[in-house]
py3Dmol code that shows the C-alpha trace and the ligand (Angstrom):
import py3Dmol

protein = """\
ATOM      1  CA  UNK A   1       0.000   0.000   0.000  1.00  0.00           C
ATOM      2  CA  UNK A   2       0.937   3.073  -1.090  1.00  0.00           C
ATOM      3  CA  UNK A   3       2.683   5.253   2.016  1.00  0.00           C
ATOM      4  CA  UNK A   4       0.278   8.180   1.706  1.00  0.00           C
ATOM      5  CA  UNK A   5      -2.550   5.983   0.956  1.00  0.00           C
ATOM      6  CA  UNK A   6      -1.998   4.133   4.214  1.00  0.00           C
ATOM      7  CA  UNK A   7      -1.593   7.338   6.172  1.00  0.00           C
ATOM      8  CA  UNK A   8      -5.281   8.783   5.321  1.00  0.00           C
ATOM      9  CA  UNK A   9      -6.394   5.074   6.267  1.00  0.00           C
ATOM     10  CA  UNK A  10      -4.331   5.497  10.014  1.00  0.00           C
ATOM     11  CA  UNK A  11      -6.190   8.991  10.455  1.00  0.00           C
ATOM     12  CA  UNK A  12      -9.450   7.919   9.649  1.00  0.00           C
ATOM     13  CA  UNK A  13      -8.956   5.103  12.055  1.00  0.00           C
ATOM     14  CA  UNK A  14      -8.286   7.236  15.038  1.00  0.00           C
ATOM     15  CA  UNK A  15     -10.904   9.887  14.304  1.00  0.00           C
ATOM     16  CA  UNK A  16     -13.723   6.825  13.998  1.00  0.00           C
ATOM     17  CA  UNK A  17     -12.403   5.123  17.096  1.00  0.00           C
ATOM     18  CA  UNK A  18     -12.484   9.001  19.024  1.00  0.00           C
ATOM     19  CA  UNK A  19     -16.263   8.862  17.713  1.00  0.00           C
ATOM     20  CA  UNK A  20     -17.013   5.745  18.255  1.00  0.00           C
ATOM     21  CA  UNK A  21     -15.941   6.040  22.177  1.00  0.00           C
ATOM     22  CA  UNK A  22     -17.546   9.723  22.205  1.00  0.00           C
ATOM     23  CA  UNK A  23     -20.486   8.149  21.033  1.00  0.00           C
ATOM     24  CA  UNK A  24     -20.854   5.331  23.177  1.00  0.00           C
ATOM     25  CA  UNK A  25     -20.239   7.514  26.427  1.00  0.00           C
ATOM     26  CA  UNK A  26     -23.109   9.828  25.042  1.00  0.00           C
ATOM     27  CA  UNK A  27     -25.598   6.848  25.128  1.00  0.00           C
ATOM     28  CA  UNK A  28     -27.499   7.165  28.479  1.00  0.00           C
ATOM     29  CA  UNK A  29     -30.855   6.602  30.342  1.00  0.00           C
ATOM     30  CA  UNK A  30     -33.169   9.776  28.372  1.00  0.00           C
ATOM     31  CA  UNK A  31     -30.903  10.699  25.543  1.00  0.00           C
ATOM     32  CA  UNK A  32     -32.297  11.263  22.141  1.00  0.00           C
ATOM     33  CA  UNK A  33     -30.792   8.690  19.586  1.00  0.00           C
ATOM     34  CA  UNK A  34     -30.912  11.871  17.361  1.00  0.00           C
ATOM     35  CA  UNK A  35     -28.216  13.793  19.663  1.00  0.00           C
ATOM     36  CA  UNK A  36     -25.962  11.164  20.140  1.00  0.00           C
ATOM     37  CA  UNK A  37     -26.143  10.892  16.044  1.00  0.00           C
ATOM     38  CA  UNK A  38     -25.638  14.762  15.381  1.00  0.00           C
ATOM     39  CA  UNK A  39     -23.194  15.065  17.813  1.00  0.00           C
ATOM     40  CA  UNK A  40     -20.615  12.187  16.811  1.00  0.00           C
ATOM     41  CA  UNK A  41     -21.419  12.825  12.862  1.00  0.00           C
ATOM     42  CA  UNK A  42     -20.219  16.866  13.723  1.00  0.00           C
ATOM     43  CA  UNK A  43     -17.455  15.299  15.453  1.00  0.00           C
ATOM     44  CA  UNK A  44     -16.157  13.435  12.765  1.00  0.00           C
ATOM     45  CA  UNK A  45     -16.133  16.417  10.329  1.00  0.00           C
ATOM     46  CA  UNK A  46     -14.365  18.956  13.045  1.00  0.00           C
ATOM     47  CA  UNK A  47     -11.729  16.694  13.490  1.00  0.00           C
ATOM     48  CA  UNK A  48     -11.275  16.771   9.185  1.00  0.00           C
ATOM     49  CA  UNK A  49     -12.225  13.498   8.196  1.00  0.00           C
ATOM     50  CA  UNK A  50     -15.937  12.789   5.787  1.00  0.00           C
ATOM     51  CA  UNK A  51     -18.436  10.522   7.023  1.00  0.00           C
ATOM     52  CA  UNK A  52     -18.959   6.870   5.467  1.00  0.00           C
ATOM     53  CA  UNK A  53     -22.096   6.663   6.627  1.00  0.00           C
ATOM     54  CA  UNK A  54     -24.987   7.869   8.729  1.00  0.00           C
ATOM     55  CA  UNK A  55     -23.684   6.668  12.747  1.00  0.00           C
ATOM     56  CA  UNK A  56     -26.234   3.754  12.913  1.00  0.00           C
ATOM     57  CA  UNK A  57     -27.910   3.464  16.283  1.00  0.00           C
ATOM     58  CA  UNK A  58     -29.586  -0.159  16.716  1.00  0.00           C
ATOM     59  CA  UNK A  59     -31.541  -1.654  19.399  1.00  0.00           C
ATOM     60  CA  UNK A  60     -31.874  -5.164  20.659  1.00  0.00           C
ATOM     61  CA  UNK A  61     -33.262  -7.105  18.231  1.00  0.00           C
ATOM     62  CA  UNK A  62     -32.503  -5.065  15.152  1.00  0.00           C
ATOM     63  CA  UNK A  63     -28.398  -5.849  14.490  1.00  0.00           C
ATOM     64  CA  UNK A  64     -27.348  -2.859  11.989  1.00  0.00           C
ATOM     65  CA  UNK A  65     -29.442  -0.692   9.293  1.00  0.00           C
ATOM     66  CA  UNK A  66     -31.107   2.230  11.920  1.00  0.00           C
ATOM     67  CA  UNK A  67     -30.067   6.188  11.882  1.00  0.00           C
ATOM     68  CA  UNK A  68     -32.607   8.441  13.280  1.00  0.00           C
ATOM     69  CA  UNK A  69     -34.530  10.565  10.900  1.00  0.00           C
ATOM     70  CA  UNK A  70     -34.788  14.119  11.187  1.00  0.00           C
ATOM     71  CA  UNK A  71     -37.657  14.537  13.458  1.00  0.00           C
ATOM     72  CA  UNK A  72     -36.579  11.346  15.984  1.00  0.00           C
ATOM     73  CA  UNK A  73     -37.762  11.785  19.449  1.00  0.00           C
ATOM     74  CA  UNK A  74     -36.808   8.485  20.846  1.00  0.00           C
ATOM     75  CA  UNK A  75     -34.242   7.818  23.831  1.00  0.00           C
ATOM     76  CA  UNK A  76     -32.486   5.285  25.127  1.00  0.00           C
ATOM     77  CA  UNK A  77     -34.275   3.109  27.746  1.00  0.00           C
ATOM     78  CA  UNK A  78     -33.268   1.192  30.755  1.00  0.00           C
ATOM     79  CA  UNK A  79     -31.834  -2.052  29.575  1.00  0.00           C
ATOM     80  CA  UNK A  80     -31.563  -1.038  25.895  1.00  0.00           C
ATOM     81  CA  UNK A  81     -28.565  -2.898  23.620  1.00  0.00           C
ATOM     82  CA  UNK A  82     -27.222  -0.470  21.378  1.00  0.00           C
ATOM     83  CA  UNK A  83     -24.992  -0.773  18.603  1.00  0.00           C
ATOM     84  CA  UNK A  84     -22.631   2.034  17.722  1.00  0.00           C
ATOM     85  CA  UNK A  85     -21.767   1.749  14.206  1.00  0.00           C
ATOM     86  CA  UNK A  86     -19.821   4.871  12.601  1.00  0.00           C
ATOM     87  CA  UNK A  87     -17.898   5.445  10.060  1.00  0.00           C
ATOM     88  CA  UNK A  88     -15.190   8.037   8.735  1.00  0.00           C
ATOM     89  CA  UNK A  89     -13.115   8.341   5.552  1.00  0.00           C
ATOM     90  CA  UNK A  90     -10.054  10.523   3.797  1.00  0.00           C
ATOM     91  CA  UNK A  91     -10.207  11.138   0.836  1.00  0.00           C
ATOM     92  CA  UNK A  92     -12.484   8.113   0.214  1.00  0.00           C
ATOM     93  CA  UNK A  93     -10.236   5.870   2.346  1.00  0.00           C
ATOM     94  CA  UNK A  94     -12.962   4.670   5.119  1.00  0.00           C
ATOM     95  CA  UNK A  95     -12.497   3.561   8.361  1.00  0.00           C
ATOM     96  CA  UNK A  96     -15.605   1.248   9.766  1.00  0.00           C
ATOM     97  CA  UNK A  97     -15.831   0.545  13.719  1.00  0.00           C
ATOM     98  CA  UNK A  98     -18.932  -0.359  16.195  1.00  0.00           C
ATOM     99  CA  UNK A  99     -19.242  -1.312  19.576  1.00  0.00           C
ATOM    100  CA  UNK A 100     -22.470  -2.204  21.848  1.00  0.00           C
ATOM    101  CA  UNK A 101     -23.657  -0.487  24.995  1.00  0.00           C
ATOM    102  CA  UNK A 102     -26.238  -2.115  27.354  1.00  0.00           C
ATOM    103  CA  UNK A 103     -28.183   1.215  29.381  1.00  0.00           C
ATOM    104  CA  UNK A 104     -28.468   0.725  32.757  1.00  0.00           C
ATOM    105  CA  UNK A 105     -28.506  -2.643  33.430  1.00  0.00           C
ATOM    106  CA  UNK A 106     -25.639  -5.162  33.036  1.00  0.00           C
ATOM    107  CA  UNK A 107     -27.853  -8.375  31.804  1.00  0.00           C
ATOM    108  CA  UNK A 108     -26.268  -9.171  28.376  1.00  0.00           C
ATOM    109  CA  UNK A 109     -22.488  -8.503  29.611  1.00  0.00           C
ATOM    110  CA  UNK A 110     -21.564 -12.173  28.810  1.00  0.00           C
ATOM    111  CA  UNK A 111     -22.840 -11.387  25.353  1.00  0.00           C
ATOM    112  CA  UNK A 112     -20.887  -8.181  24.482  1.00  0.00           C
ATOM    113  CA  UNK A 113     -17.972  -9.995  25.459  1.00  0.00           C
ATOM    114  CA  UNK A 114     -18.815 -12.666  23.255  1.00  0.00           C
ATOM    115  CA  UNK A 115     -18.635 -10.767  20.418  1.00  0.00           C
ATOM    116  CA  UNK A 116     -15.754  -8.440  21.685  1.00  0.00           C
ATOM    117  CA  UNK A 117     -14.026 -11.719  21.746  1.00  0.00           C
ATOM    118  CA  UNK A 118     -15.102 -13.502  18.860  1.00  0.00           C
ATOM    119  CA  UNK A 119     -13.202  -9.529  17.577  1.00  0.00           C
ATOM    120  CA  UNK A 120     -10.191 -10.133  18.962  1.00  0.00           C
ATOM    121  CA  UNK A 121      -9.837 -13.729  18.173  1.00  0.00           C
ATOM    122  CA  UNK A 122     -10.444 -13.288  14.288  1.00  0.00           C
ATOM    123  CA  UNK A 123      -8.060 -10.423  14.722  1.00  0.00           C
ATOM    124  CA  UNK A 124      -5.367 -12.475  16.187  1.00  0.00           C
ATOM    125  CA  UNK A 125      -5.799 -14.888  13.329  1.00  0.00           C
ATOM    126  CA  UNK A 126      -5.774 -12.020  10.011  1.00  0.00           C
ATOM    127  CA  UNK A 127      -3.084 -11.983   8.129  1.00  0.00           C
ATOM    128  CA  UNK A 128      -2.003 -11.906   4.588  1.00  0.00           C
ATOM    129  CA  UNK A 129      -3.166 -15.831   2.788  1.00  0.00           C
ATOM    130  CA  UNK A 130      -5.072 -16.824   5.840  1.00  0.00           C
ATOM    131  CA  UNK A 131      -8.546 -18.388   4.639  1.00  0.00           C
ATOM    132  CA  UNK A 132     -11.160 -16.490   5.764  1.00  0.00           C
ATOM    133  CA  UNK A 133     -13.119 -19.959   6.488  1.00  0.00           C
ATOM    134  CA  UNK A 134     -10.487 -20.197   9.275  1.00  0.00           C
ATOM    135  CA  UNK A 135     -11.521 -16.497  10.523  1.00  0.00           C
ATOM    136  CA  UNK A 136     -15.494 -17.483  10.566  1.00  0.00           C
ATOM    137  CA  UNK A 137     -14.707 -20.289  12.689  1.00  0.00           C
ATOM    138  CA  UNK A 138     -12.603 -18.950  14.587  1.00  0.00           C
ATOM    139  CA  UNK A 139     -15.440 -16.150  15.641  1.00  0.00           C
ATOM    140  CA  UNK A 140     -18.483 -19.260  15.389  1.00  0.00           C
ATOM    141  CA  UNK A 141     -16.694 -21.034  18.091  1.00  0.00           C
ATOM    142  CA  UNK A 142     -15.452 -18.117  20.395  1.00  0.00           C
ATOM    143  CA  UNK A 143     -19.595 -17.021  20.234  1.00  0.00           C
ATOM    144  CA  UNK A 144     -20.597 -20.393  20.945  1.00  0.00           C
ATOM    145  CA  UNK A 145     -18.472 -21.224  23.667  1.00  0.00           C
ATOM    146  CA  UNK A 146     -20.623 -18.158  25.391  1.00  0.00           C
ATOM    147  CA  UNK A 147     -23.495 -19.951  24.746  1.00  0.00           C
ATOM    148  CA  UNK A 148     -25.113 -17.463  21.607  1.00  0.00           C
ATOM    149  CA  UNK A 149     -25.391 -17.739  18.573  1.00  0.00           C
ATOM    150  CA  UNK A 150     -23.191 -15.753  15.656  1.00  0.00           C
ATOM    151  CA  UNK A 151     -25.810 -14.206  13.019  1.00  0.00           C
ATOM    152  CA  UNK A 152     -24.075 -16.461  10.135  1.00  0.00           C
ATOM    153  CA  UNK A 153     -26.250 -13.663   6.958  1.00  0.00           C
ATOM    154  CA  UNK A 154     -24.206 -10.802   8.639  1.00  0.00           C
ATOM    155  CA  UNK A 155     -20.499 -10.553   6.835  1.00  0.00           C
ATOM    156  CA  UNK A 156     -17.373  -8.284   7.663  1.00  0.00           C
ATOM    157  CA  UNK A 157     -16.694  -6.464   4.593  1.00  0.00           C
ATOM    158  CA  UNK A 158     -13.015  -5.403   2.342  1.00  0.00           C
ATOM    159  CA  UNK A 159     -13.403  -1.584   1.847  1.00  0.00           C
ATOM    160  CA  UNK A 160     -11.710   0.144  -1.223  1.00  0.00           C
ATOM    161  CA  UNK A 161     -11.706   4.137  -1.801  1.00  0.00           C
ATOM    162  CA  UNK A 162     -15.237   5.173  -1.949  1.00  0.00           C
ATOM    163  CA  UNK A 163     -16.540   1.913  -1.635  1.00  0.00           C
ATOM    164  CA  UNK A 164     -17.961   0.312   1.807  1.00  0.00           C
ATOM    165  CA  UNK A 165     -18.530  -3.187   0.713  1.00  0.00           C
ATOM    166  CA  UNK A 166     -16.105  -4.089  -2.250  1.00  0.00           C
ATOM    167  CA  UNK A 167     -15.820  -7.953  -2.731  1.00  0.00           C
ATOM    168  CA  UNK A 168     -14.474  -9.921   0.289  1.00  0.00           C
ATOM    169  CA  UNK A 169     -16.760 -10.911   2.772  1.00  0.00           C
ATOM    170  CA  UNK A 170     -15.487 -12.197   6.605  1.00  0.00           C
ATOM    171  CA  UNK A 171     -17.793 -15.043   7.760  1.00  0.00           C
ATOM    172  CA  UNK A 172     -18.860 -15.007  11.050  1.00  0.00           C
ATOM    173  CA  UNK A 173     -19.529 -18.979  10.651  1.00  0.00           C
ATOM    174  CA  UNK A 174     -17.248 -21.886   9.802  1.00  0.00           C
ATOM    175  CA  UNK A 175     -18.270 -21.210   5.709  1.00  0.00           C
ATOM    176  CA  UNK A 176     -15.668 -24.025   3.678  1.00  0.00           C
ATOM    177  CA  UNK A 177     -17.508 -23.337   0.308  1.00  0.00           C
ATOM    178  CA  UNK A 178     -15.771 -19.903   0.011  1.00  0.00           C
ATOM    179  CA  UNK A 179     -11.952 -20.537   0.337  1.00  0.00           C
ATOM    180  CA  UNK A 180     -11.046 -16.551   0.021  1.00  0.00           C
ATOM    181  CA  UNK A 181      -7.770 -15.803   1.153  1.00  0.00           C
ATOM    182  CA  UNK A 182      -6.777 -11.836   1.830  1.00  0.00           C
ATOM    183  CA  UNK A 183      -4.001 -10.281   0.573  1.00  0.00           C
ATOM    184  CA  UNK A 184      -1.439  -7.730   2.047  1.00  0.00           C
ATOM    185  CA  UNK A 185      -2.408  -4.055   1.639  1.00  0.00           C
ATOM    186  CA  UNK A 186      -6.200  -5.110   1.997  1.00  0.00           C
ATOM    187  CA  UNK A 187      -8.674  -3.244   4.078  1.00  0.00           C
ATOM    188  CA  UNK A 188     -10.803  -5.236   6.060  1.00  0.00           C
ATOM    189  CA  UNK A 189     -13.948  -4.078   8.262  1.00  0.00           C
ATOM    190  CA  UNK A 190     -14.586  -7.314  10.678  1.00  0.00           C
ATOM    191  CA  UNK A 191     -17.865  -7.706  12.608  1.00  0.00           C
ATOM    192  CA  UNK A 192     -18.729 -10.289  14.522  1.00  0.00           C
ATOM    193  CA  UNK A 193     -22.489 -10.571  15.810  1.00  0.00           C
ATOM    194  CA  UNK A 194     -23.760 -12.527  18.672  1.00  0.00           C
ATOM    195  CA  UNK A 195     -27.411 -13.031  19.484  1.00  0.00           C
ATOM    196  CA  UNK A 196     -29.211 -15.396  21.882  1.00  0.00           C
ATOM    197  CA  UNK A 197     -32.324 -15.280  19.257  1.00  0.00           C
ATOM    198  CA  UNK A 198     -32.103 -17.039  15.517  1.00  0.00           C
ATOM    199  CA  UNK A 199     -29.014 -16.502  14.552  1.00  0.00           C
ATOM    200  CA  UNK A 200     -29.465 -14.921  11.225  1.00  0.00           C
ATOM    201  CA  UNK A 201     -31.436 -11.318   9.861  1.00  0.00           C
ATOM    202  CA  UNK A 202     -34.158 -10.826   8.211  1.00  0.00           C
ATOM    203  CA  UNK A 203     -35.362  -7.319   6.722  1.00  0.00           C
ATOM    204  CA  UNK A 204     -37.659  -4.901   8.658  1.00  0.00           C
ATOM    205  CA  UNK A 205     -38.662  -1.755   7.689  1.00  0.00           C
ATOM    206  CA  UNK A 206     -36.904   1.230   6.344  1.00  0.00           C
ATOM    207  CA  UNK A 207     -33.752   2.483   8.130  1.00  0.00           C
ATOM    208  CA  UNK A 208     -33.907   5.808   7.089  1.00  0.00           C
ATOM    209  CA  UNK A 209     -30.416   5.227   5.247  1.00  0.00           C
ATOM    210  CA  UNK A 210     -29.867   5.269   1.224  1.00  0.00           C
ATOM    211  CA  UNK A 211     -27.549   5.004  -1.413  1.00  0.00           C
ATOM    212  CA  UNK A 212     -27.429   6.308  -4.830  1.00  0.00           C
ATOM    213  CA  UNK A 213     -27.487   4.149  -7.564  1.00  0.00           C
ATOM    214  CA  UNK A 214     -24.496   3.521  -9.786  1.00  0.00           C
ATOM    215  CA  UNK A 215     -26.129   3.718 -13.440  1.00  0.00           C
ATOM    216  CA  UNK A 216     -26.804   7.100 -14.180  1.00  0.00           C
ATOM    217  CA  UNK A 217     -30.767   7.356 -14.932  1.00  0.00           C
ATOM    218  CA  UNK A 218     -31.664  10.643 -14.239  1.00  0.00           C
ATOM    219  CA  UNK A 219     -33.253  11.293 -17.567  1.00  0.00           C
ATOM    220  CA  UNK A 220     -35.740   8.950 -16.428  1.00  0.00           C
ATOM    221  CA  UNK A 221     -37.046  11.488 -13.815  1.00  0.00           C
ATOM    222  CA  UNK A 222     -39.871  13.701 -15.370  1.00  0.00           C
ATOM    223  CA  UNK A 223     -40.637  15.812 -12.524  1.00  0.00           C
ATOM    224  CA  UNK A 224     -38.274  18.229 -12.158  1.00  0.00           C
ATOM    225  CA  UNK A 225     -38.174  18.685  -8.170  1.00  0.00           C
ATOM    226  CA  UNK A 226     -36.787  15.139  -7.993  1.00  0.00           C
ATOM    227  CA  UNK A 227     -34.464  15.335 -10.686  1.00  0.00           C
ATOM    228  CA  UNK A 228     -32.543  18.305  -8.909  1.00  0.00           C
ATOM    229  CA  UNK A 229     -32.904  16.129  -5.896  1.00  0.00           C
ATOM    230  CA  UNK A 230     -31.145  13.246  -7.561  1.00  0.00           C
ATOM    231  CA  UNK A 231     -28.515  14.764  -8.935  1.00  0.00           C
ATOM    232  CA  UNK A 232     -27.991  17.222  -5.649  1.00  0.00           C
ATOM    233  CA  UNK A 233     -27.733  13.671  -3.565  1.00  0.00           C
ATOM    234  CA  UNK A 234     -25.174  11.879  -6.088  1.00  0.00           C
ATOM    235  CA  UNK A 235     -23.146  15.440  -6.616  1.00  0.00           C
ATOM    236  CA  UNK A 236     -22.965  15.195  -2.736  1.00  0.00           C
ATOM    237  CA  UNK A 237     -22.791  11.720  -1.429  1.00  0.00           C
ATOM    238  CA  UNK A 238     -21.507  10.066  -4.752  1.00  0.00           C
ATOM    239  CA  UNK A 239     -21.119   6.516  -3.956  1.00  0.00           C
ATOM    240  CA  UNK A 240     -21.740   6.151   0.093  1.00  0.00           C
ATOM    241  CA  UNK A 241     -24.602   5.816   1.724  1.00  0.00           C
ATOM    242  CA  UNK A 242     -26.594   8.796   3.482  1.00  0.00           C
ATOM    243  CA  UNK A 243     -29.252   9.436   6.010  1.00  0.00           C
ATOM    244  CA  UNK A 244     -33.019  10.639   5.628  1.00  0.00           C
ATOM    245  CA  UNK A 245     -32.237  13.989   7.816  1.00  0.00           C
ATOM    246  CA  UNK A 246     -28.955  14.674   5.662  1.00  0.00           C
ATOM    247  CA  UNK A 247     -31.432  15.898   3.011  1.00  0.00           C
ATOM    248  CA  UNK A 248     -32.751  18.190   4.802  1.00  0.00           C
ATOM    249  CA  UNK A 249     -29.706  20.357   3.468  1.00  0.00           C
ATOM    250  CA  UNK A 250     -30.546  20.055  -0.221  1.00  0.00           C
ATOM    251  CA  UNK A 251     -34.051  20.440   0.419  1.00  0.00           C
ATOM    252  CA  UNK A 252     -36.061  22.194   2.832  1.00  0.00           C
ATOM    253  CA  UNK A 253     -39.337  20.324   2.536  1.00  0.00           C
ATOM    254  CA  UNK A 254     -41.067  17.452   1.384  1.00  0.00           C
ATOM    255  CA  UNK A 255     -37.922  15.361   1.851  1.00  0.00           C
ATOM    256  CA  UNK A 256     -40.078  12.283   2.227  1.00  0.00           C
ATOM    257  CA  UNK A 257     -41.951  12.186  -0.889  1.00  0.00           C
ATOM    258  CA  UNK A 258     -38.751  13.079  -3.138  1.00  0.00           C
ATOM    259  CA  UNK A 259     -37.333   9.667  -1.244  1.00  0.00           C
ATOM    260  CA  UNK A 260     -40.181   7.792  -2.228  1.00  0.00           C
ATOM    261  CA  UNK A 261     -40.013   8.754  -5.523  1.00  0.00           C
ATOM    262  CA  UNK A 262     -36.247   8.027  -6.169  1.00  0.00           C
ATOM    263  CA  UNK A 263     -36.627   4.620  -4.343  1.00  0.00           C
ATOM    264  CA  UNK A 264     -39.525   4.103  -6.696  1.00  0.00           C
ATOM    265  CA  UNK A 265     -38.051   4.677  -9.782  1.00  0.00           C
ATOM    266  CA  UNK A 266     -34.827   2.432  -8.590  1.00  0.00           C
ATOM    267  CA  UNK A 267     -32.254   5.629  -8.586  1.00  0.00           C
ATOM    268  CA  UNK A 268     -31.798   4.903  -4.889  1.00  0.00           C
ATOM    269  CA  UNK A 269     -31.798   2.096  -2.465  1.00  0.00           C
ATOM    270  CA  UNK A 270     -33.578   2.094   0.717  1.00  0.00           C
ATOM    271  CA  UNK A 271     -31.873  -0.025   3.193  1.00  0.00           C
ATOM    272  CA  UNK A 272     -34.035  -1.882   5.078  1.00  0.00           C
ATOM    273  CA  UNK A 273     -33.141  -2.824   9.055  1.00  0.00           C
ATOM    274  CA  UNK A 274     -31.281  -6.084   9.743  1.00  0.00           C
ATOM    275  CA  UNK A 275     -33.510  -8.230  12.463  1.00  0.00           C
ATOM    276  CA  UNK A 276     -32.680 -11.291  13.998  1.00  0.00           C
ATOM    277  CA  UNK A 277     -35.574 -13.683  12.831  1.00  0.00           C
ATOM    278  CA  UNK A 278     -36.425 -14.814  16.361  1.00  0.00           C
ATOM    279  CA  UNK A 279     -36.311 -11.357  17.463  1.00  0.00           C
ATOM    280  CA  UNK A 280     -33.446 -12.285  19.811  1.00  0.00           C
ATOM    281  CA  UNK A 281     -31.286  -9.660  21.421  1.00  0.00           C
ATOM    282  CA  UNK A 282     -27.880  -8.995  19.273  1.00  0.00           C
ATOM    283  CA  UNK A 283     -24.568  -7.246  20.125  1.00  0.00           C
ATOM    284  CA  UNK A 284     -21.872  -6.301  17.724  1.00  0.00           C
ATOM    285  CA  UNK A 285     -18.149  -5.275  17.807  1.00  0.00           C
ATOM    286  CA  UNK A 286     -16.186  -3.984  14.786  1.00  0.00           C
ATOM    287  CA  UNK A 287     -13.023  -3.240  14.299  1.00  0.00           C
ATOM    288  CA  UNK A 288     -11.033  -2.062  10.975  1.00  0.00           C
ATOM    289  CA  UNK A 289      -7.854  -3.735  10.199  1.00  0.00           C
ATOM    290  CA  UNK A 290      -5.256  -4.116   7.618  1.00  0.00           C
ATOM    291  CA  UNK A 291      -3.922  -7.214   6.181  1.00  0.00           C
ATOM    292  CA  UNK A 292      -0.059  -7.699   6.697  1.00  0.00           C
ATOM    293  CA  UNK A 293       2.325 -10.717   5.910  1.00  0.00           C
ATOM    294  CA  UNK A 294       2.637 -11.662   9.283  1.00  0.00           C
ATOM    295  CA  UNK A 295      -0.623 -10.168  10.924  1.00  0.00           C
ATOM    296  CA  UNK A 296      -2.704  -7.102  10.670  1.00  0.00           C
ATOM    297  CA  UNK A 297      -2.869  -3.779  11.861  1.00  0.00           C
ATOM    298  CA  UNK A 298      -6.073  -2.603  13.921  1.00  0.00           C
ATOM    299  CA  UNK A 299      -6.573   1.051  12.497  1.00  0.00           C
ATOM    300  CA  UNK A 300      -9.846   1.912  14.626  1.00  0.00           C
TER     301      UNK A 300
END
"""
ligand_1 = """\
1
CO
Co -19.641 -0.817 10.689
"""
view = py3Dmol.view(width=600, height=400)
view.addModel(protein, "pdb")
view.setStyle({"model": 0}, {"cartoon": {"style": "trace"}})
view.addModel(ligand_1, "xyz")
view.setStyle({"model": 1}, {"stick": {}})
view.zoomTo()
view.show()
């Protein structure tokens, strides 16, 4: 990897782990999700990196895929499991970390370590021509030895500039049909998730979080409010996703229907929110990393 390339990578590691542990500090008995969101998303731009993504806040049963919308009210509640997921980039070089926070109450300690572990473990394994089968059982059998479940449809992820999810996928199960190996110089987001429910996600409802579309299809808008929409949201967030409430800054109403539209017509992509099927409780823990000869270095 190329010395300056690696340097933006190191500095958006440390100003998404300084989120990430603002953010998690912030999350308390009566705080608006919204606030907490706000405040570690402003963070992340004072300190001069972009944002990857909208800070996802999840609850309990719903793993990943939730960002408030503009008009949230909600707080956290007594006993609530939240993941923290945030992300950061420079120049299109992202960092990707998350970490779970139980309010108030201490019941699901044993599973936050589980997956904390499960972390550390597949960490202590990366390196450059390892099989990634080896990594996924590695973090199956760290999560079962706690007694839970890993949530074997949730993946860690390669990043590239620009580009959150770009080809290599970490198992969180024991997965021998896939024999990829990583190379050195590769970015890799792992994310282990334990749950004492299913064990795998389905979709729920909207997340409030979207992505433009790659193909360029704007000429298939006809009305002319959501074709300045469209191309204001892929001038501005190009290739990463966004939130509902970021829009508010291209548009000052009627936000909703203009999302509607586009997700209508196919020029954006509504992510939907990641469930465990039994509605179980889930915790997450991600780290960025990358892939050495002879290990790998944690950048978050
Ligand atoms: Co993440």
């Amino acid at each position: 990897m190329d010395n300056d390339i690696y340097e933006k990578y190191r500095c958006a590691g440390k100003i998404a782990a300084e989120a990430r542990d603002y953010g998690a500090d912030m999350i308390k008995l009566g705080v608006c999700f919204l606030d907490v969101a706000n405040k570690v998303e402003s963070q992340i731009l004072e300190r001069g990196a972009g944002i990857a993504f909208p800070v996802n806040i999840s609850l309990n049963e719903i793993a990943a895929h939730y960002s408030p919308r503009h008009d949230d009210v909600s707080v956290f509640k007594k006993g609530d499991v939240v993941k923290l997921d945030v992300g950061t980039h420079i120049d299109g070089y992202i960092a990707d970390t998350a970490v779970t926070v139980e309010v108030g109450t201490n019941k699901y300690d044993s599973m936050i370590k589980a997956s904390s572990d499960a972390l550390e473990n597949a960490i202590a394994l990366l390196k450059a021509g390892i099989d990634l089968s080896e990594v996924g059982k590695i973090v199956q059998e760290t999560i079962t030895s706690y007694g839970y479940k890993p949530i074997d449809n949730l993946t860690g992820h390669s990043l590239k500039q620009y580009e959150l999810h770009s080809g290599l996928s970490i198992p969180n199960v024991a997965n021998s049909s896939q024999r990829v190996k990583p190379k050195e110089g590769d970015v890799l987001a792992v994310e282990p998730f334990a749950t004492n429910g299913a064990g795998h996600v389905t979709s729920g409802v909207g997340s409030n979080i979207y992505l433009c579309n790659k193909s360029f299809r704007s000429k298939i808008i006809r009305e002319s409010r959501s074709k300045m929409m469209f191309n204001k949201m892929r001038g501005r967030f190009k290739t990463l996703p966004f939130a509902q409430r970021w829009c508010y800054n291209l548009l000052s109403d009627g936000v909703d229907p203009v999302l509607k539209k586009l997700s209508f017509l196919g020029l954006i992509k509504h992510y939907t929110q990641l469930i465990d099927a039994k509605g179980g409780i889930v915790t997450q823990k991600e780290h960025t990393v990358i892939i050495r000869e002879d290990g790998c270095e944690v950048i978050t």
